[in-house]
C-alpha positions in Angstrom: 75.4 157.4 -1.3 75.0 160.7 -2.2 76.4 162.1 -4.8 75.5 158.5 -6.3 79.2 158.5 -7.9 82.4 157.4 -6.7 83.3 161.1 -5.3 80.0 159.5 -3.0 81.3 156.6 -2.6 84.7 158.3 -0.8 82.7 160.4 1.6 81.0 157.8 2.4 84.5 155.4 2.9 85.5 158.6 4.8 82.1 159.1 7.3 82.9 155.6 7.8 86.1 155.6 9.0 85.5 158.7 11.3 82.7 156.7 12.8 80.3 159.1 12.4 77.7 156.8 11.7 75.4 155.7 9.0 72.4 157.8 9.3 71.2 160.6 6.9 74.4 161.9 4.6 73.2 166.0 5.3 75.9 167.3 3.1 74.2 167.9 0.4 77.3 168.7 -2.4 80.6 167.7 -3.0 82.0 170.9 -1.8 80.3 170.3 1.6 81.4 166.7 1.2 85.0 167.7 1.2 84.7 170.3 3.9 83.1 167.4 6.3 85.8 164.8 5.5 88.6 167.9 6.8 86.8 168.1 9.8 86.6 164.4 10.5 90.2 164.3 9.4 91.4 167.2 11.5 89.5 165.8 14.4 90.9 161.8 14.3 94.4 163.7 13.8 93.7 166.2 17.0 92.6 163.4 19.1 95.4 161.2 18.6 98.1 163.9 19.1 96.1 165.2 22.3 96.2 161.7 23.4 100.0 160.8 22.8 100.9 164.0 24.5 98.6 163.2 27.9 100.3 159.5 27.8 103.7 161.2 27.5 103.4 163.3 30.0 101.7 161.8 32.6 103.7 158.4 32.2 106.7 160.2 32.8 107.7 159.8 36.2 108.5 163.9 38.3 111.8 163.9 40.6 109.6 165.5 43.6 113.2 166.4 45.3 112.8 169.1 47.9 115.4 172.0 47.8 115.8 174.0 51.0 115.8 177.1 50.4 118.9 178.3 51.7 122.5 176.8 51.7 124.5 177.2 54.5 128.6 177.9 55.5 129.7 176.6 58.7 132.9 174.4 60.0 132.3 171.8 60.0 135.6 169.0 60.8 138.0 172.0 61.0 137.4 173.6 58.3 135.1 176.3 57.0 132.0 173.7 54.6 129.1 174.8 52.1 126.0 172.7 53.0 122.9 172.0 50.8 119.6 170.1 51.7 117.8 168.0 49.7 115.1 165.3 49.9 113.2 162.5 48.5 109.4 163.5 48.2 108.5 160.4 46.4 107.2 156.9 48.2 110.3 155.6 46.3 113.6 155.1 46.5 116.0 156.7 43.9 118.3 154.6 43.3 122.5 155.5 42.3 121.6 159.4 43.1 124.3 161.6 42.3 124.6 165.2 42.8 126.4 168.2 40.5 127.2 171.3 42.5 128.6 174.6 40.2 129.3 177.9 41.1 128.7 180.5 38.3 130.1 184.0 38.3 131.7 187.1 37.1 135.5 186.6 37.0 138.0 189.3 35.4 140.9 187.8 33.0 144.6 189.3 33.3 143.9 191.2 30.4 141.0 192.8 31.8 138.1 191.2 29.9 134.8 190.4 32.0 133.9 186.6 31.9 131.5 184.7 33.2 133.1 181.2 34.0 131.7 177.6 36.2 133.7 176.2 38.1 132.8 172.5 39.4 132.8 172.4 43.3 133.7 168.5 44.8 131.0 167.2 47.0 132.5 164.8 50.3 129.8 162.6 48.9 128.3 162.5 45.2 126.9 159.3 45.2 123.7 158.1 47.0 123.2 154.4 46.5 119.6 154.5 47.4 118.0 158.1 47.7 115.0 157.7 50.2 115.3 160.3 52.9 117.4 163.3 53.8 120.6 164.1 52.3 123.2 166.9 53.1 125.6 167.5 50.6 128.8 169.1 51.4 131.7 171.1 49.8 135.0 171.8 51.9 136.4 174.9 51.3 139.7 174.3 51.3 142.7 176.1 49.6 141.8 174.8 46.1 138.1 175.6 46.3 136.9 178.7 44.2 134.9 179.8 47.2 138.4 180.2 48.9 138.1 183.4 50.8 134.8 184.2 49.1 132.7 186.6 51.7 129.0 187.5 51.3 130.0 190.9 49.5 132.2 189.6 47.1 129.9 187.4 45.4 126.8 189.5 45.6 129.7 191.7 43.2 130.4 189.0 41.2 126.9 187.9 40.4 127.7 184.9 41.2 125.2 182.0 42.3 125.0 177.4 42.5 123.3 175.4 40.6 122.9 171.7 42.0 121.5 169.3 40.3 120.3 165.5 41.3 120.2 163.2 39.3 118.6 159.0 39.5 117.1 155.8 38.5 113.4 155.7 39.6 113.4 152.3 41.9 109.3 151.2 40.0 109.5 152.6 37.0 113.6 152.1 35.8 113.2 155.7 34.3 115.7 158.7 34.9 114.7 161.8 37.1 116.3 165.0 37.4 115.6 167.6 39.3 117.8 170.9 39.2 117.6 174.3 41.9 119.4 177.7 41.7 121.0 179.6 45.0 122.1 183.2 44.2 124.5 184.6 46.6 121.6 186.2 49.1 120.2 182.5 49.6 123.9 181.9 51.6 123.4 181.8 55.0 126.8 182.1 56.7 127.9 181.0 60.2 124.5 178.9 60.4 123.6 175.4 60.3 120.2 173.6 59.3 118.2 172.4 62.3 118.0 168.8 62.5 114.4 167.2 61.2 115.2 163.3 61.9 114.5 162.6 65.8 114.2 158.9 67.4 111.0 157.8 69.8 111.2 155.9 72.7 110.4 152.7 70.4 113.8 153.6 68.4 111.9 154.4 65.2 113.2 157.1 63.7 110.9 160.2 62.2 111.4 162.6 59.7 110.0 166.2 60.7 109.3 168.1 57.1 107.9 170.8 58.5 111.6 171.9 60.0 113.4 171.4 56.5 113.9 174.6 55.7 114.4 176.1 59.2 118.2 177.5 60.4 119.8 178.2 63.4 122.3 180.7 64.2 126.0 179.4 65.0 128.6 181.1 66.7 131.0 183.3 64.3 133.3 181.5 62.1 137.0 181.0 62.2 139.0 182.8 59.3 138.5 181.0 56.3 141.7 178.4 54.3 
């Protein structure tokens, strides 16, 4: 050891302990001693937080849910409906899938203060008991729905915009994914409807066409809204 003392002795515990071998002990005072034990220190420390990071992150599983990137309004049974498009990206099914659709915006109370309020808006379907393909999520709006004689100028004014979020069970891994997307008021396309990707071959297996998933189609003008 060197210093021959039991300050020596330490560094040398310490160089052992980093593994950095048992060859010739170069520092040549305990000053340089101590600075070579921070480094080992600092290194051991670095490499284990680097490497508990890059196992946290990588082990954790990514939603991969495609957004398209416009919702639609069309009628749909009757009545005038807000459609979104999602889908499953992953090799995997998602399994108990549920979806959260809220429209933010700019409301004025009676007493004339500005407030920016949520409002929940019901889905015909929340629930997805196993999330593998397409799904088209659907609000009616009805007489109780806060898009209720909503137009395209009236929510551009109130800033207002959806947030949908989905949310599941990862079928391999039994870990929860989430995966959230934003719509402001310009990404509502009204009086169209999304153009169909899934199409059957003469075998009867059914196909799913990607490259169509964000791609609309003009309908004919809508009836006046609930």
């Amino acid at each position: 050891t060197d210093p021959n003392s039991p300050g020596g002795l330490f560094f040398f515990s310490a160089e052992t302990f980093a593994t950095v071998g048992y060859g010739d002990m170069h520092p040549r005072t305990p000053f340089a001693h101590a600075i070579a034990t921070l480094e080992n220190f600092v290194g051991l420390t670095s490499l284990a937080v680097i490497t508990g990071m890059m196992f946290a992150r990588f082990s954790r599983p990514t939603a991969r849910i495609l957004f398209a990137r416009s919702a639609v309004i069309r009628p749909f049974d009757g009545r005038p409906t807000l459609m979104l498009r999602v889908a499953n990206a992953r090799a995997n099914i998602i399994m108990e899938a549920s979806a959260s659709l809220r429209l933010i915006r700019d409301d004025v109370t009676v007493e004339g203060t500005r407030i920016r309020r949520i409002y929940d808006l019901p889905l015909r379907r929340s629930q997805q008991p196993a999330f593998l393909f397409g799904w088209n999520l659907m609000h009616a709006i009805d007489a109780a729905s806060p898009l209720n004689g909503a137009d395209a100028a009236s929510l551009e004014a109130a800033k207002a915009f959806l947030i949908l979020t989905i949310l599941g069970t990862d079928e391999t891994t039994g870990q929860v994914v989430m995966a959230r997307e934003r719509y402001a008021a310009s990404a509502l396309r009204w009086n169209h409807s999304f153009v169909d990707i899934l199409h059957t071959d003469a075998d009867g297996i059914d196909h799913f066409d990607y490259t169509k998933f964000d791609e609309l189609e003009l309908l004919q003008p809508m009836t006046t809204m609930v």
